[in-house]
N, CA and C atoms as a LAMMPS dump frame, in Angstrom:
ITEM: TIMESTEP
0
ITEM: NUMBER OF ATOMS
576
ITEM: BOX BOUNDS ff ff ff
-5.0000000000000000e+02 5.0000000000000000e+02
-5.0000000000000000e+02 5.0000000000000000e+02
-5.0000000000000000e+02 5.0000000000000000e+02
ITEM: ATOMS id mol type element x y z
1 1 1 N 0.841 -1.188 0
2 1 2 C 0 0 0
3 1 3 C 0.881 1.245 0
4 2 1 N 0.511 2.158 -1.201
5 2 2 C 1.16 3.413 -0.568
6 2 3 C 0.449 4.983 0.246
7 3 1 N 1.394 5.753 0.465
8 3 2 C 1.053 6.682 1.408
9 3 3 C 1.609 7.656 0.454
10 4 1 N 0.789 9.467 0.544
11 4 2 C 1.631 10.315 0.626
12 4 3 C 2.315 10.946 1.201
13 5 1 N 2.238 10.38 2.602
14 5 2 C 3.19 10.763 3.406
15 5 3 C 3.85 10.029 4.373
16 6 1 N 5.081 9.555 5.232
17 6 2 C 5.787 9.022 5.929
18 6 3 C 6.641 9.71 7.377
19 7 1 N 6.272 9.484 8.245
20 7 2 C 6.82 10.314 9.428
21 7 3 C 7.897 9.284 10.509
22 8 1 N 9.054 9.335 10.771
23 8 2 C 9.511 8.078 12.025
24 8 3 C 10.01 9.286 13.059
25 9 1 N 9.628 8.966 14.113
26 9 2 C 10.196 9.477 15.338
27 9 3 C 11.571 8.222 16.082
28 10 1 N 12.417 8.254 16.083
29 10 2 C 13.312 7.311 16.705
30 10 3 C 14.104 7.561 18.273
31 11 1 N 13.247 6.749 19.011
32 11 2 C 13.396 7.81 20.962
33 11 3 C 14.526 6.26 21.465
34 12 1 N 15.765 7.644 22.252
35 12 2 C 16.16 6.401 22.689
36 12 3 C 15.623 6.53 24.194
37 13 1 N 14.628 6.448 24.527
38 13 2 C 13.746 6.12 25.685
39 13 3 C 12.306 5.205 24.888
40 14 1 N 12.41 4.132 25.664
41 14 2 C 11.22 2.845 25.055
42 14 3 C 9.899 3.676 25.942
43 15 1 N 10.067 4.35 27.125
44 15 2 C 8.653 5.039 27.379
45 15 3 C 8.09 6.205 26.741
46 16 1 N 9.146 6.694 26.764
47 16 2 C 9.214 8.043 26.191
48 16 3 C 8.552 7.897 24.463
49 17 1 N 8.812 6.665 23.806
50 17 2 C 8.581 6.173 22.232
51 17 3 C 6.797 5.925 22.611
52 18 1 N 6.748 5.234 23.418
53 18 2 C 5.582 4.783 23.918
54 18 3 C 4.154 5.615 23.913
55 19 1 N 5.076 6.605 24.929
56 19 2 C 3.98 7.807 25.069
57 19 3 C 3.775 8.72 24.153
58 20 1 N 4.801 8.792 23.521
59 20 2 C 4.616 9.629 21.909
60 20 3 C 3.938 8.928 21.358
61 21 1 N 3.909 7.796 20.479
62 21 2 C 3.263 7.149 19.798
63 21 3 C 1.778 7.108 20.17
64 22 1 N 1.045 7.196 21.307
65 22 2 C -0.273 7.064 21.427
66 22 3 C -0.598 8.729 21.788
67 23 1 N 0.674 10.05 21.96
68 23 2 C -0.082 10.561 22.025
69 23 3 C -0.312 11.385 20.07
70 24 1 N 0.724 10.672 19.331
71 24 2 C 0.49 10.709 18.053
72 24 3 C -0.604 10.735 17.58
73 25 1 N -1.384 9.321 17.336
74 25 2 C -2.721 9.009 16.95
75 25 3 C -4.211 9.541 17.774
76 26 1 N -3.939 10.433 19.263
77 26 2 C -4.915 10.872 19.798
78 26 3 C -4.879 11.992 19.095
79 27 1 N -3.44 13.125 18.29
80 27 2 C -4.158 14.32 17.916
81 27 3 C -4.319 13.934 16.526
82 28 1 N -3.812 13.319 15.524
83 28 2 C -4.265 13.426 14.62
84 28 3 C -4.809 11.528 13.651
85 29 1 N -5.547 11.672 12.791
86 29 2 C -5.814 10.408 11.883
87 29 3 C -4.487 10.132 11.435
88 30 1 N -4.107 9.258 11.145
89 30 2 C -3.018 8.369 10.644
90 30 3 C -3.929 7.179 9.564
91 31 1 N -2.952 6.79 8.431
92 31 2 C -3.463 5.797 8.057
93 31 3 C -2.925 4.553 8.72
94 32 1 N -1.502 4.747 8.934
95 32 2 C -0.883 3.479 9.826
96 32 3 C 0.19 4.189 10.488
97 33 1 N 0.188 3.644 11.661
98 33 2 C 0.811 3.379 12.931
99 33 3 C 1.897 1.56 13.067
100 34 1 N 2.995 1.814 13.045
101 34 2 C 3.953 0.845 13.251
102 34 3 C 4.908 0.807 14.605
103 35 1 N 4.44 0.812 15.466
104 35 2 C 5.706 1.225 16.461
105 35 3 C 6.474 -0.095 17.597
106 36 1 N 7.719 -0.1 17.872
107 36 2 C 8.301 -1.369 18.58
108 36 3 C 9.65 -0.87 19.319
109 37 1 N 10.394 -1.827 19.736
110 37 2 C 11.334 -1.377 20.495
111 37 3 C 12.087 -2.088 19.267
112 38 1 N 13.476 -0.985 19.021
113 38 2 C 14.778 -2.103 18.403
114 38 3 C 16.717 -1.794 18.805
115 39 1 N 17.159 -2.066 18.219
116 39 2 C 18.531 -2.097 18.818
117 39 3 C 18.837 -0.587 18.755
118 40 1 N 19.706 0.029 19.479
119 40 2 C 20.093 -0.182 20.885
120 40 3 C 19.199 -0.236 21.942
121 41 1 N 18.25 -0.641 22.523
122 41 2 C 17.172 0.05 23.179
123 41 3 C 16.467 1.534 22.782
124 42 1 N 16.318 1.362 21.793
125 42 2 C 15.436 2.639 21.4
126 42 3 C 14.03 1.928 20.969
127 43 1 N 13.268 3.353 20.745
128 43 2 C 11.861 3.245 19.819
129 43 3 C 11.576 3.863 18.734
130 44 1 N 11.056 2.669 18.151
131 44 2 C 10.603 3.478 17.042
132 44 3 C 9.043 3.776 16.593
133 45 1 N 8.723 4.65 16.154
134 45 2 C 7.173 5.099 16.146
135 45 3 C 7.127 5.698 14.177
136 46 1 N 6.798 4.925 13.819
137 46 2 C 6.312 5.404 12.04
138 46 3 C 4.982 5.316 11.794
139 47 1 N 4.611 6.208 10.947
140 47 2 C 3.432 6.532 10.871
141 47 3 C 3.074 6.878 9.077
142 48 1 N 1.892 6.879 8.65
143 48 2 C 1.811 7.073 7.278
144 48 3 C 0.621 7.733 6.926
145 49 1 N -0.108 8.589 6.074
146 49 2 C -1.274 9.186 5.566
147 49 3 C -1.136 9.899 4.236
148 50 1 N -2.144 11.018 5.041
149 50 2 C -2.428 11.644 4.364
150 50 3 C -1.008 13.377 4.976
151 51 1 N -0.856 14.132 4.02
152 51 2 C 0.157 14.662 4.441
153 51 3 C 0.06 15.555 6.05
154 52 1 N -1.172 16.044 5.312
155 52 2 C -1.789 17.114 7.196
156 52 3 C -1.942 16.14 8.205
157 53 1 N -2.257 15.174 8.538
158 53 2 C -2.384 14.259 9.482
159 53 3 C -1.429 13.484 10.061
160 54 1 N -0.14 12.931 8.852
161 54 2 C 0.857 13.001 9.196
162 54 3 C 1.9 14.104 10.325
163 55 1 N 2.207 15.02 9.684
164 55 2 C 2.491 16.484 9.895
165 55 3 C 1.893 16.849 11.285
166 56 1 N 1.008 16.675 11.236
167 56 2 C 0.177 17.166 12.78
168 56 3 C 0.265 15.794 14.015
169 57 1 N 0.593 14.733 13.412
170 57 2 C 1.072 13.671 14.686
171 57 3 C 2.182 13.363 14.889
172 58 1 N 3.225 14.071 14.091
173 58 2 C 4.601 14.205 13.881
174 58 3 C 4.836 14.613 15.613
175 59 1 N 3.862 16.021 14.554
176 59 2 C 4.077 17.401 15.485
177 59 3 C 4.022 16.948 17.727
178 60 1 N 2.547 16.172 17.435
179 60 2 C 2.349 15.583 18.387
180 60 3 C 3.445 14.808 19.7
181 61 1 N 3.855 14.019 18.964
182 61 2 C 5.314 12.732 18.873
183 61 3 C 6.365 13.995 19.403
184 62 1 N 6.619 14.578 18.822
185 62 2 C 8.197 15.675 18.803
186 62 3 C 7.889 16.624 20.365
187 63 1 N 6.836 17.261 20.408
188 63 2 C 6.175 17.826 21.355
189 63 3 C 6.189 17.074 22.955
190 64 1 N 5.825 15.862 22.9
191 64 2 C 6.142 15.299 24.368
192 64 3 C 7.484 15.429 24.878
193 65 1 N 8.261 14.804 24.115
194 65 2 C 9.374 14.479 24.844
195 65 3 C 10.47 14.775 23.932
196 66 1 N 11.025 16.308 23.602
197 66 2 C 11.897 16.703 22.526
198 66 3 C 13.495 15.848 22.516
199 67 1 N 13.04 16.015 24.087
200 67 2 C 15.587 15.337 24.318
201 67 3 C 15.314 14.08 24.389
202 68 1 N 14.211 13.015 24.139
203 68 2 C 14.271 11.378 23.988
204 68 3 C 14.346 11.114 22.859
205 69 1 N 14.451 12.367 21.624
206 69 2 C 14.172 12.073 20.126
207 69 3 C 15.805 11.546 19.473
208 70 1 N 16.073 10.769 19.116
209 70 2 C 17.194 10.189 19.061
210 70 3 C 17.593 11.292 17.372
211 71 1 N 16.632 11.013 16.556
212 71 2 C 16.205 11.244 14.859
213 71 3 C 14.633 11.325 14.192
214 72 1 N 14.388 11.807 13.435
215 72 2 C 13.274 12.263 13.061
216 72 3 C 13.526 12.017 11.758
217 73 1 N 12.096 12.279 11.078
218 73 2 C 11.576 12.508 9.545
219 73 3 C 10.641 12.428 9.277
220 74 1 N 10.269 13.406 8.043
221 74 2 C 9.329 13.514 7.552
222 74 3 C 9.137 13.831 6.267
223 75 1 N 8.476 12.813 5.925
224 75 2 C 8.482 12.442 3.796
225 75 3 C 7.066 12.989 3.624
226 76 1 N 6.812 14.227 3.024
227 76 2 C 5.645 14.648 2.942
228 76 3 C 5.409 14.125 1.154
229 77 1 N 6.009 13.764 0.536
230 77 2 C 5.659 12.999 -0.736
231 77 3 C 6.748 11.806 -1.082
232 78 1 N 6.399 11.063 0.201
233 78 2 C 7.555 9.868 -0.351
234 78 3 C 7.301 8.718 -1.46
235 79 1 N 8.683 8.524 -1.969
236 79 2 C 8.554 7.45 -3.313
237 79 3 C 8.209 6.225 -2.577
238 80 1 N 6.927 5.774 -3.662
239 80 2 C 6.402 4.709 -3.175
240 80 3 C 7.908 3.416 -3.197
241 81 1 N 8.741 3.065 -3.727
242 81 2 C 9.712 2.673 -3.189
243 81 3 C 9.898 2.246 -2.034
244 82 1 N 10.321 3.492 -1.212
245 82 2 C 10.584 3.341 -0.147
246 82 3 C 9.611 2.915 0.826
247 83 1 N 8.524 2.922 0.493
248 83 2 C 6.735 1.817 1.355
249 83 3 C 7.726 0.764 1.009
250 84 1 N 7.661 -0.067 -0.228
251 84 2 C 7.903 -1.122 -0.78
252 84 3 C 8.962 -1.938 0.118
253 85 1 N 10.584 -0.823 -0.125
254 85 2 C 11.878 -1.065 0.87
255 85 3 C 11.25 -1.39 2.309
256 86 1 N 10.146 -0.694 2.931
257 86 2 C 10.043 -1.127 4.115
258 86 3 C 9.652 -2.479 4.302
259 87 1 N 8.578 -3.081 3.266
260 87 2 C 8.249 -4.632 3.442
261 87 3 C 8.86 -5.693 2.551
262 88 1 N 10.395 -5.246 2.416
263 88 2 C 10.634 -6.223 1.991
264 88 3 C 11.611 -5.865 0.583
265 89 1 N 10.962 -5.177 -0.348
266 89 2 C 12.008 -4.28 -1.423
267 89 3 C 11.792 -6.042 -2.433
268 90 1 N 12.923 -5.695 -3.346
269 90 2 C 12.373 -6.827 -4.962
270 90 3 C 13.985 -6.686 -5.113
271 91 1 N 13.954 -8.348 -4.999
272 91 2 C 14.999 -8.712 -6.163
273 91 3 C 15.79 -8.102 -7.171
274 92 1 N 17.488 -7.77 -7.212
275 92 2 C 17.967 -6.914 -8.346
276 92 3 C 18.126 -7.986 -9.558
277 93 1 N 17.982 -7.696 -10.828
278 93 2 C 18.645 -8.375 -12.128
279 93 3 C 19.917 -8.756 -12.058
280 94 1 N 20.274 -9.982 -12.949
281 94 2 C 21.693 -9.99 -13.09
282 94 3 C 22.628 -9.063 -13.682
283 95 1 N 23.912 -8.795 -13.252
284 95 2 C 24.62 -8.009 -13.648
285 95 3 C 24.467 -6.231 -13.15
286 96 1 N 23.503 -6.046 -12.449
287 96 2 C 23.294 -5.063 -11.405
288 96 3 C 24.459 -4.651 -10.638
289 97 1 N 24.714 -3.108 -10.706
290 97 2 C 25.431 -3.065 -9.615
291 97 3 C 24.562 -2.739 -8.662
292 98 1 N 25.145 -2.89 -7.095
293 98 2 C 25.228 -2.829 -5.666
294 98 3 C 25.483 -1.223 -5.2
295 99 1 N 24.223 -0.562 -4.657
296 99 2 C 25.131 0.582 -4.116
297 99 3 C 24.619 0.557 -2.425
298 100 1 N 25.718 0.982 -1.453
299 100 2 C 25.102 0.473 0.021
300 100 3 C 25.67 1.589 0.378
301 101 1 N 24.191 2.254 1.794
302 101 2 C 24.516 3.484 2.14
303 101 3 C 24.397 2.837 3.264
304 102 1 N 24.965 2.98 4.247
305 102 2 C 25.142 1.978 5.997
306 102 3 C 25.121 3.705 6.902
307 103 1 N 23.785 3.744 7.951
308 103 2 C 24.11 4.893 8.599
309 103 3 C 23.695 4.529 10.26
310 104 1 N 24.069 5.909 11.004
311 104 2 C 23.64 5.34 12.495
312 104 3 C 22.569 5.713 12.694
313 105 1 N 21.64 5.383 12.174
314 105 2 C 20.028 6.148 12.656
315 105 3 C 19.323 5.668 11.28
316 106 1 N 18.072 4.948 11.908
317 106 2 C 17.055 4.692 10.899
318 106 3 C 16.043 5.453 10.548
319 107 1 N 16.459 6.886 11.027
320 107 2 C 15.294 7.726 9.736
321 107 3 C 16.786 7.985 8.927
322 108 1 N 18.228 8.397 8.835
323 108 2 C 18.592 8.344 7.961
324 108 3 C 19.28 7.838 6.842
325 109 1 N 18.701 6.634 7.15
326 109 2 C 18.716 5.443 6.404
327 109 3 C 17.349 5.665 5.258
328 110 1 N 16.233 5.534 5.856
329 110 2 C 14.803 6.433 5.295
330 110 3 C 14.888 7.637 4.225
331 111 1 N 15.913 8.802 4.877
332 111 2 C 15.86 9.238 4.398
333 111 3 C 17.043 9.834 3.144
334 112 1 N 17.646 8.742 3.303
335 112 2 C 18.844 8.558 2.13
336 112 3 C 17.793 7.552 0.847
337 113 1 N 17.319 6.531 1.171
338 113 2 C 16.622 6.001 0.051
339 113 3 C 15.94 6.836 -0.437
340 114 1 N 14.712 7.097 0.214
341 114 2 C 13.965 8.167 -0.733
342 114 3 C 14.617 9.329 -1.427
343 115 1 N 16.012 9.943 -1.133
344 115 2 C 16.624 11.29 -1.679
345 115 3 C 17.124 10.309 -2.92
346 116 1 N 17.808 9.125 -2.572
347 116 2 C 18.129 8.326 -3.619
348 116 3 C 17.754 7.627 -5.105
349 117 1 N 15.989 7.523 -4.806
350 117 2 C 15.253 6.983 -5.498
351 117 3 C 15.179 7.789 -6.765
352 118 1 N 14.422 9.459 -5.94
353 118 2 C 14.136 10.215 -6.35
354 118 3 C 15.281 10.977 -7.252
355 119 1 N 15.896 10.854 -7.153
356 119 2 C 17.711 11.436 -7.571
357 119 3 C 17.919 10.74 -8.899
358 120 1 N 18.164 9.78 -8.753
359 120 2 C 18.645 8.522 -10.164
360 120 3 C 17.765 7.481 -10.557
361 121 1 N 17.994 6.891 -11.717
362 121 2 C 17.198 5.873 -12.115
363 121 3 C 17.67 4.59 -11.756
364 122 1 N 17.437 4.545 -9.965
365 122 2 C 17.624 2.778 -9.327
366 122 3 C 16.639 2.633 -8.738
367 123 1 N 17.199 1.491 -8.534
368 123 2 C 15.351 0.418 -7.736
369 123 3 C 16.28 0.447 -6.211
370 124 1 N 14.696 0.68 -5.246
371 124 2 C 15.783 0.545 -3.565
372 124 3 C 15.218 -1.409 -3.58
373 125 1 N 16.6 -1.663 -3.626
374 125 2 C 16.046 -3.519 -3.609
375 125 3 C 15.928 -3.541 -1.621
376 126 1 N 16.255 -2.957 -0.875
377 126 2 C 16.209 -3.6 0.304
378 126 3 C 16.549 -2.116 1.391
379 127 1 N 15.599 -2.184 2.662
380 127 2 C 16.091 -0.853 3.088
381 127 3 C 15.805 -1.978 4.793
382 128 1 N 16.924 -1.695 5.72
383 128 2 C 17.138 -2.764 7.047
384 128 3 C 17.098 -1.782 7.596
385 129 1 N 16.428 -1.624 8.943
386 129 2 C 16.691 -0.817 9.926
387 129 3 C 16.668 -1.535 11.349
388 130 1 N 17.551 -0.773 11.704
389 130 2 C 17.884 -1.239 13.556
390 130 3 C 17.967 -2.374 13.797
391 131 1 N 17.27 -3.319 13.909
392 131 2 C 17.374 -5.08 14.217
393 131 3 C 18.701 -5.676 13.774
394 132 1 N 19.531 -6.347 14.191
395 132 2 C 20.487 -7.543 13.591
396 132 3 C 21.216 -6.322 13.324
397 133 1 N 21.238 -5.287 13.453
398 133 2 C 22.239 -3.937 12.968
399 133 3 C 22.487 -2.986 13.892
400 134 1 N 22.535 -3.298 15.278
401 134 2 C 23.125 -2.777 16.443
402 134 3 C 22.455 -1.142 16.276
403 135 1 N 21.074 -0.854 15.677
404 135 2 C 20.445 0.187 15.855
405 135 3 C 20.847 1.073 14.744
406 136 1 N 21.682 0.233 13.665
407 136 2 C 21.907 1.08 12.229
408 136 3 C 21.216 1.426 11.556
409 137 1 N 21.003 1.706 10.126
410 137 2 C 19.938 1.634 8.688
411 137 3 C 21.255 1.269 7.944
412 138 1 N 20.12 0.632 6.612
413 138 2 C 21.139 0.36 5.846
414 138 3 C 20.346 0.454 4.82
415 139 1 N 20.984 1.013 3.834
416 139 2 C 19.6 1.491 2.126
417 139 3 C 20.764 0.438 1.051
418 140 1 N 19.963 -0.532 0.244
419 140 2 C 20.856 -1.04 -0.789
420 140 3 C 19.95 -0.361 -2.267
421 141 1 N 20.737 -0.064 -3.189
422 141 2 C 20.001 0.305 -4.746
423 141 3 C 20.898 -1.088 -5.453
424 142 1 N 19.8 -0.556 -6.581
425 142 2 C 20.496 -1.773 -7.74
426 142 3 C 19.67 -0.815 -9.256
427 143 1 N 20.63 -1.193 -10.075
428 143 2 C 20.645 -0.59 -11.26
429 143 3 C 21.899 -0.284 -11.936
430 144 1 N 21.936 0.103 -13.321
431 144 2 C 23.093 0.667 -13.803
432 144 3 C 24.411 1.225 -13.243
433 145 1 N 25.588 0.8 -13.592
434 145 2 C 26.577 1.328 -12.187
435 145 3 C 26.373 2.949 -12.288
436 146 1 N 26.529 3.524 -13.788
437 146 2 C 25.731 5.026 -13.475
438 146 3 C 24.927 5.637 -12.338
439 147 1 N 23.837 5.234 -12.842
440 147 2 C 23.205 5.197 -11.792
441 147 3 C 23.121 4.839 -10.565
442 148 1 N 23.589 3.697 -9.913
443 148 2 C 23.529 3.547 -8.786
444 148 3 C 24.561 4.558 -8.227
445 149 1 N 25.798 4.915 -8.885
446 149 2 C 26.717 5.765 -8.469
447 149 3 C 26.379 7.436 -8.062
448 150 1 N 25.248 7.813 -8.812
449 150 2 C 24.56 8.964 -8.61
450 150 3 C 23.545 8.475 -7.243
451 151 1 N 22.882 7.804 -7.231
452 151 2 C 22.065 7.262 -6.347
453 151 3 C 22.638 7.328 -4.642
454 152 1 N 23.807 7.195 -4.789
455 152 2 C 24.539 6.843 -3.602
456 152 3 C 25.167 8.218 -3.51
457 153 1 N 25.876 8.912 -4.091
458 153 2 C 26.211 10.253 -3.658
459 153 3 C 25.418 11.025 -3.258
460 154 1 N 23.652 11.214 -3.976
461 154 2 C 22.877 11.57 -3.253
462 154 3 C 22.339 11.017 -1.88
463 155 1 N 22.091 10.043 -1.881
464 155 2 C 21.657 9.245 -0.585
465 155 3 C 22.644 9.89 0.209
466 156 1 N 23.902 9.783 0.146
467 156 2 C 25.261 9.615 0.947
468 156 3 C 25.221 11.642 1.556
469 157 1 N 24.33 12.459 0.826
470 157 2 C 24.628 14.004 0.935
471 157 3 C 23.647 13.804 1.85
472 158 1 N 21.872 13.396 1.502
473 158 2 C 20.92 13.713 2.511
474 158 3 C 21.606 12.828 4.13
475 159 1 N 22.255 11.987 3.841
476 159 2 C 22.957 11.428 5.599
477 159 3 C 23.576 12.341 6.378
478 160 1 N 24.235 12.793 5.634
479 160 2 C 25.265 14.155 6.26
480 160 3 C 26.114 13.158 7.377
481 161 1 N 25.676 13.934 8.929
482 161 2 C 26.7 13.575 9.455
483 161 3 C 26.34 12.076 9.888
484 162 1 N 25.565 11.68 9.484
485 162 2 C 24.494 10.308 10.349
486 162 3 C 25.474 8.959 9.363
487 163 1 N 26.161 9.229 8.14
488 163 2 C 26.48 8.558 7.34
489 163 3 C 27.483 7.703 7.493
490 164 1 N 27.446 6.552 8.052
491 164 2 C 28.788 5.986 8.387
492 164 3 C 29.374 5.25 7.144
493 165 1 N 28.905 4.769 5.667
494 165 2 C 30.024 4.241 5.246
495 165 3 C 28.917 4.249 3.653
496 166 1 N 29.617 4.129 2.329
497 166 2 C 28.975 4.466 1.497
498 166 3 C 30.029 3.446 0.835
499 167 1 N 29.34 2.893 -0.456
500 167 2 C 29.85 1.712 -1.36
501 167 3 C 28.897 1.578 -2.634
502 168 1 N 29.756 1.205 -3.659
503 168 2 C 29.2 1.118 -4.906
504 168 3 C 30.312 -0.025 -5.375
505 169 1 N 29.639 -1.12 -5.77
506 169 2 C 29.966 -2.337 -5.768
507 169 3 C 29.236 -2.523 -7.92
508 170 1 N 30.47 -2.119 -8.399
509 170 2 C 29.751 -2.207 -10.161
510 170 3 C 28.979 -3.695 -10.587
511 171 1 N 29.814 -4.673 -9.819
512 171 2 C 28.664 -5.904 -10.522
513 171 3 C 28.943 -7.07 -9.231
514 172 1 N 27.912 -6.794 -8.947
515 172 2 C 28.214 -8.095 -7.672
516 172 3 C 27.969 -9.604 -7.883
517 173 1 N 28.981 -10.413 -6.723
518 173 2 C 29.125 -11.536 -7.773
519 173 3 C 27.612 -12.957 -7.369
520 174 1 N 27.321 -13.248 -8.288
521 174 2 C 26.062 -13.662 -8.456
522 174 3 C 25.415 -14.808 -6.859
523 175 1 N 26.761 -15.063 -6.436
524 175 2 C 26.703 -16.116 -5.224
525 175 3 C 26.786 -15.132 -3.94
526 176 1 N 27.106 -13.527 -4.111
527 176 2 C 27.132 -13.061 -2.858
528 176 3 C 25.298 -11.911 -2.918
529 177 1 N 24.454 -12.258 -3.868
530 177 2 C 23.603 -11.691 -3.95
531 177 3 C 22.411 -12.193 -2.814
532 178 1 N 22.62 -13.683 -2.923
533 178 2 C 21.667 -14.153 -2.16
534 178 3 C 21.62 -13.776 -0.436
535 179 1 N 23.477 -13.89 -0.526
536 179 2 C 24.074 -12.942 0.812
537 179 3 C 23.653 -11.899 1.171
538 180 1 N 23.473 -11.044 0.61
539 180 2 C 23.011 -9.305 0.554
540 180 3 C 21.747 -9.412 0.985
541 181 1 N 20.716 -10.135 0.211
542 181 2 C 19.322 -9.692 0.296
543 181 3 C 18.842 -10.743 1.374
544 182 1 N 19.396 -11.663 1.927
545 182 2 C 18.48 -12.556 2.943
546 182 3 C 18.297 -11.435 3.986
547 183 1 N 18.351 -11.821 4.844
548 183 2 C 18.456 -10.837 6.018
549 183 3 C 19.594 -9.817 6.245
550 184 1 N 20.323 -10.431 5.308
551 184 2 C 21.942 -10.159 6.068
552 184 3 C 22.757 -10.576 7.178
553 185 1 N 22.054 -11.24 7.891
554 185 2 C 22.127 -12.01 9.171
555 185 3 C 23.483 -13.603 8.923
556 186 1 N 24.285 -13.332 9.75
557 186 2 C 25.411 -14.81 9.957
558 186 3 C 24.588 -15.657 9.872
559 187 1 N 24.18 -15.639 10.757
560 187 2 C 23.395 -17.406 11.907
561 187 3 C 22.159 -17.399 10.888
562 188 1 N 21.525 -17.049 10.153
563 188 2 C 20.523 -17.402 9.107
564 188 3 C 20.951 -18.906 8.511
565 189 1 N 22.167 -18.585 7.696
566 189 2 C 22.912 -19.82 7.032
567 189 3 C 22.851 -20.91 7.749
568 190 1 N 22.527 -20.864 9.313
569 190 2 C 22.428 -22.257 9.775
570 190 3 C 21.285 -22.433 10.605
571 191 1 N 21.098 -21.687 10.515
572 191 2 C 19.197 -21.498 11.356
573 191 3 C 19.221 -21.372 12.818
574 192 1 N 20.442 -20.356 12.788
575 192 2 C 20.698 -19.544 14.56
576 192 3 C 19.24 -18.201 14.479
């Protein structure tokens, strides 16, 4: 499903995430509400609509508890993409290059794909946040090495200082693809 709009509040207080998040949806409609605890002990609270409703439970969220806000965002016309990247993202073609933006905070991880999408002509095959990633994001593209190379300098500008490591990989090799897109996870390979 998509949204025209996308909001994450990221609290490193799990009450503090808590109480934002419900007092989110008391001021304004949301179409969806996603919220959980993930690595490091933080919270996360995402939300999706319509843009004013978004915007106004943002507002809500930011308002309780300003110094528990770890990172923020707000996609008032985000590429449906990046919906997609959140459940899951699609398979790259063979001969694809690899471009990987790795940051410390999962809105700017969020918000490197979408600057990314929107920027160049790549597909976001996979967007990971916080879990199994010690509270990271991680945005992968796939497409033309051109492109993915534009893709990633933009992604890599909207990170700024949040950006810990940027890569463009021209043709990745066909046995480390399956690597990339499972989880990314070690202990997968043996069913840890």
């Amino acid at each position: 499903m998509t949204y025209p709009a996308l909001a994450l509040l990221e609290y490193t207080s799990i009450a503090a995430g808590i109480a934002a998040g419900d007092a989110m949806v008391k001021r304004a409609p949301v179409a969806t509400i996603q919220a959980g605890t993930v690595q490091p002990g933080h919270y996360l609270v995402l939300i999706a609509g319509d843009v004013a409703s978004v915007g106004e439970a943002l507002t809500a969220g930011r308002e309780l508890d300003e110094a528990a806000v770890f990172d923020s965002l707000f996609l008032p016309n985000v590429h449906p993409d990046v919906v997609s990247g959140l459940t899951g993202g699609r398979e790259p073609g063979a001969g694809e290059a690899l471009g990987v933006i790795e940051t410390r905070s999962v809105a700017a991880a969020i918000r490197a794909a979408d600057a990314g999408v929107k920027g160049a002509e790549v597909e976001l095959v996979r967007l990971r946040l916080a879990d199994g990633l010690g509270g990271k994001g991680l945005t992968l593209f796939a497409g033309l090495v051109s492109d993915v190379e534009a893709a990633v300098a933009i992604a890599a500008a909207e990170a700024g200082a949040l950006l810990l490591r940027e890569l463009v990989v021209a043709q990745l090799h066909e046995e480390m693809w399956p690597n990339v897109l499972n989880t990314g996870r070690f202990g997968t390979h043996f069913g840890w």
